[in-house]
C-alpha positions in Angstrom: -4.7 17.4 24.7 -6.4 17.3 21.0 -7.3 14.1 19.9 -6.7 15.5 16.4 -5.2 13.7 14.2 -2.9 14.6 11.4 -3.1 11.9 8.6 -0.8 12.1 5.0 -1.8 13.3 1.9 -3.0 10.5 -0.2 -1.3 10.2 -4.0 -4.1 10.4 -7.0 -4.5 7.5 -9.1 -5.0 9.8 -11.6 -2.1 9.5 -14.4 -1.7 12.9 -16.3 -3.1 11.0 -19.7 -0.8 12.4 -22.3 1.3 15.1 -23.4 0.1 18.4 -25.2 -1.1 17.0 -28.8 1.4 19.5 -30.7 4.1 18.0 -28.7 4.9 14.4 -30.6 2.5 12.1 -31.8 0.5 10.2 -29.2 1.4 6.5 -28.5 -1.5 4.2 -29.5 -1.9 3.9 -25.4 -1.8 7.1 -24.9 -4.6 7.4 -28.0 -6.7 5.2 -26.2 -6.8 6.7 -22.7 -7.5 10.1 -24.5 -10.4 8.7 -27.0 -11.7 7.6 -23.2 -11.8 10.8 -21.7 -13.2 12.5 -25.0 -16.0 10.1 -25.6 -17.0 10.1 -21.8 -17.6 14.5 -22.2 -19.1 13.6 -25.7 -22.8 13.4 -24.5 -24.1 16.9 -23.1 -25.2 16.1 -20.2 -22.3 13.9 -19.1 -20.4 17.4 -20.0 -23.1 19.4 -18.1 -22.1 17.1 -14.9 -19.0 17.4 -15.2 -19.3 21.2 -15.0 -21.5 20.6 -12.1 -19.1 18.6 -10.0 -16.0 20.8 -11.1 -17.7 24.1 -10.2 -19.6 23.0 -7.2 -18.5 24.8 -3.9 -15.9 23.1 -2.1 -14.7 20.9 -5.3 -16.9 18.4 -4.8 -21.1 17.8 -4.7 -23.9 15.4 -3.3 -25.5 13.7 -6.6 -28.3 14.9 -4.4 -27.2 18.2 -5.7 -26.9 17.8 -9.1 -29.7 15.4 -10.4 -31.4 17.8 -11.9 -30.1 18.2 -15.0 -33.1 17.0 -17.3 -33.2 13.5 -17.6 -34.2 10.9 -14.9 -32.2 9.9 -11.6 -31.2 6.4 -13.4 -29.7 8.2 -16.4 -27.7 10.7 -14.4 -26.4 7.7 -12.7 -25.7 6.1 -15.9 -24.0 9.3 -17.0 -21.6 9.8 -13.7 -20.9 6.1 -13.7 -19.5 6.8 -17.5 -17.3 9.6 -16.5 -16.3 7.6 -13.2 -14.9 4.9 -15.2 -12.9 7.5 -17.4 -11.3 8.6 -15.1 -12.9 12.1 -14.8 -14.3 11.8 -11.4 -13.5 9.9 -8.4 -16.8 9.1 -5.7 -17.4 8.8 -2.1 -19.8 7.4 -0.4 -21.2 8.8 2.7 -24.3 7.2 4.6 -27.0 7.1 1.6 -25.4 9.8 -0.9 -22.5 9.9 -3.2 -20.5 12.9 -3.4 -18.0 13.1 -6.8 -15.2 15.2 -7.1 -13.1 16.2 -10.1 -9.4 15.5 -9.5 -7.3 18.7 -10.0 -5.2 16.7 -11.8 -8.0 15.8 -14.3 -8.3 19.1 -15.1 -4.8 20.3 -15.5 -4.4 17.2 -17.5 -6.7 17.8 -19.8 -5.6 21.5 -19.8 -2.0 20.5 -20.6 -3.1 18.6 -23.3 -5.1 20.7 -25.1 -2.3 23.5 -24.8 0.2 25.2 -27.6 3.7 24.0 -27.2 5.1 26.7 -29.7 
C-alpha cells in the first residue's frame, strides 16, 4: 500500500493584469497594476533575473543559482524582492535557500497584453 498522497492543484493568486492594450483603454486600476509590472523589468538586471528564473530548468531556480549576475548578493536580493512584490515571481523557502518561480500565468499575461487584437 503507497503512502502516496495525491493533494489538489492549488489556484494562482496571480490575476491576469489587463487586457491586450489595443483592446479598450485600460482602467486607471488596471493602469496601475501594469505601470507595476513595467517598472519592476525596468532595471536590467531585475530583467536579467527574471530571464534567469523563467528559463531555469524545471521553471523554477535556487537564488543560489542565479546570484551571479554582477552586482552583490544584497542587491540581487533587493532586485527579486522588487519583482516579488510585482507580482512577477512567487518564492519558496526550503531549509536555507529560496527558490522563485515565474507563474505561467505571469507570462501569458503579460503576453496577452502586449498582443495585436486586429
Amino acid at each position: 500500500m503507497s503512502n502516496t498522497e495525491v493533494l489538489p492543484l492549488l489556484e494562482s493568486d496571480v490575476a491576469p493584469c489587463c487586457p491586450p492594450l489595443t483592446e479598450r483603454p485600460l482602467t486607471a486600476e488596471e493602469a496601475v497594476r501594469t505601470a507595476a509590472m513595467f517598472k519592476a523589468l525596468g532595471d536590467p538586471v531585475r530583467v536579467r533575473l527574471f530571464s534567469l528564473v523563467a528559463s531555469h530548468e524545471g521553471g523554477e531556480a535556487c537564488v543560489c543559482d542565479i546570484s551571479d549576475v554582477g552586482v552583490s548578493q544584497p542587491t540581487v536580493s533587493h532586485h527579486l524582492k522588487k519583482l516579488k512584490d510585482a507580482g512577477l515571481l512567487t518564492s519558496e523557502r526550503r531549509g536555507t535557500w529560496v527558490y522563485y518561480r515565474v507563474e505561467p500565468s505571469v507570462l501569458t499575461a503579460m503576453g496577452q497584453m502586449l498582443r495585436q487584437t486586429t
